[in-house]
N, C-alpha and C positions, 0 to 999 in steps of 0.2 A: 504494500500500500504506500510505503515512504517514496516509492522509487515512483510511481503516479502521483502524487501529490506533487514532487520536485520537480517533475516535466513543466509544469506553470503553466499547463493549458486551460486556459481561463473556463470554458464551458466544462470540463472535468470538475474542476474546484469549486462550480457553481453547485453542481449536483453533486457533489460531498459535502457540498454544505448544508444543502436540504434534505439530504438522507439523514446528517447528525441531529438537524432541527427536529425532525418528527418523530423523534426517539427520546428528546427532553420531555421531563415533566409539562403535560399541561392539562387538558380537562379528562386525561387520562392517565391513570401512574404509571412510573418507570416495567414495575412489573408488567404489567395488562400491555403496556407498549412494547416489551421483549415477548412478552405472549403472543402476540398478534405476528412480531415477524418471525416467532418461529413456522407456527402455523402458515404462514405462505410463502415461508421459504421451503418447506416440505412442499407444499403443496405442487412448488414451482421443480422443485427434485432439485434444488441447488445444494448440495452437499458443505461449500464453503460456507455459504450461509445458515446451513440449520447446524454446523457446529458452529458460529460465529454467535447465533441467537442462543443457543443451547449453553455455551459455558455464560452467556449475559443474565439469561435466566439464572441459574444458581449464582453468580455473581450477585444480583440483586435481592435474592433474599426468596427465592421462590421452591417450593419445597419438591422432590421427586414427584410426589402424589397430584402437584399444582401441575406441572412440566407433563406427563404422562396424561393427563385428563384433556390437555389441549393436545398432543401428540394423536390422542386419539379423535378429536375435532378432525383434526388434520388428513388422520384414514378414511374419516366418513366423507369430508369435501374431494379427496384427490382420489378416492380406491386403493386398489390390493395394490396398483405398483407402487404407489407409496412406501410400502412396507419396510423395503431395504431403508428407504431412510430415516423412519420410525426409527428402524435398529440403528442405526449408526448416532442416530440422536439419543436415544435410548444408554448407546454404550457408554458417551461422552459426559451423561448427566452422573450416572452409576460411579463411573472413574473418579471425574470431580467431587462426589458427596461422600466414597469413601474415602477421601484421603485427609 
């Protein structure tokens, strides 16, 4: 990400900027805002991003049973291909809470 960011290409920086805004606090909490991009970053099968949301979730205070409850939102909007990346989200939250 450092290495995009330092290219200085202005339209790139625009849209890093409003990806970071809509992940602040506002009539929605930080939690329910890592919720929501977990859930469509599964949805969308983007791997980088549902471990990106995935460790943001346990990073904010969100409990396995919270993370697993939208993971399964997530099966019911995208179907069974989903699945592998349930698991993969699945592995990342497990890893991070035991340690």
């Amino acid at each position: 990400m450092d290495l995009l960011v330092d290219a200085e290409h202005l339209g790139i920086k625009r849209f890093l900027a409003l990806d970071a805004g809509a992940f602040r606090e506002g009539a929605l909490d930080k939690p329910t805002k890592e919720l929501l991009g977990l859930v469509a970053s599964t949805v969308l099968r983007c791997n980088e991003c549902i471990t990106f949301h995935a460790e943001n979730c346990v990073e904010v205070g969100l409990s396995p049973a919270e993370i697993l409850d939208a993971l399964n939102i997530a099966m019911v909007v995208g179907g069974s291909i989903t699945i592998p990346h349930i698991r993969e989200a699945w592995e990342t939250v497990v890893k991070l809470t035991e340690e």
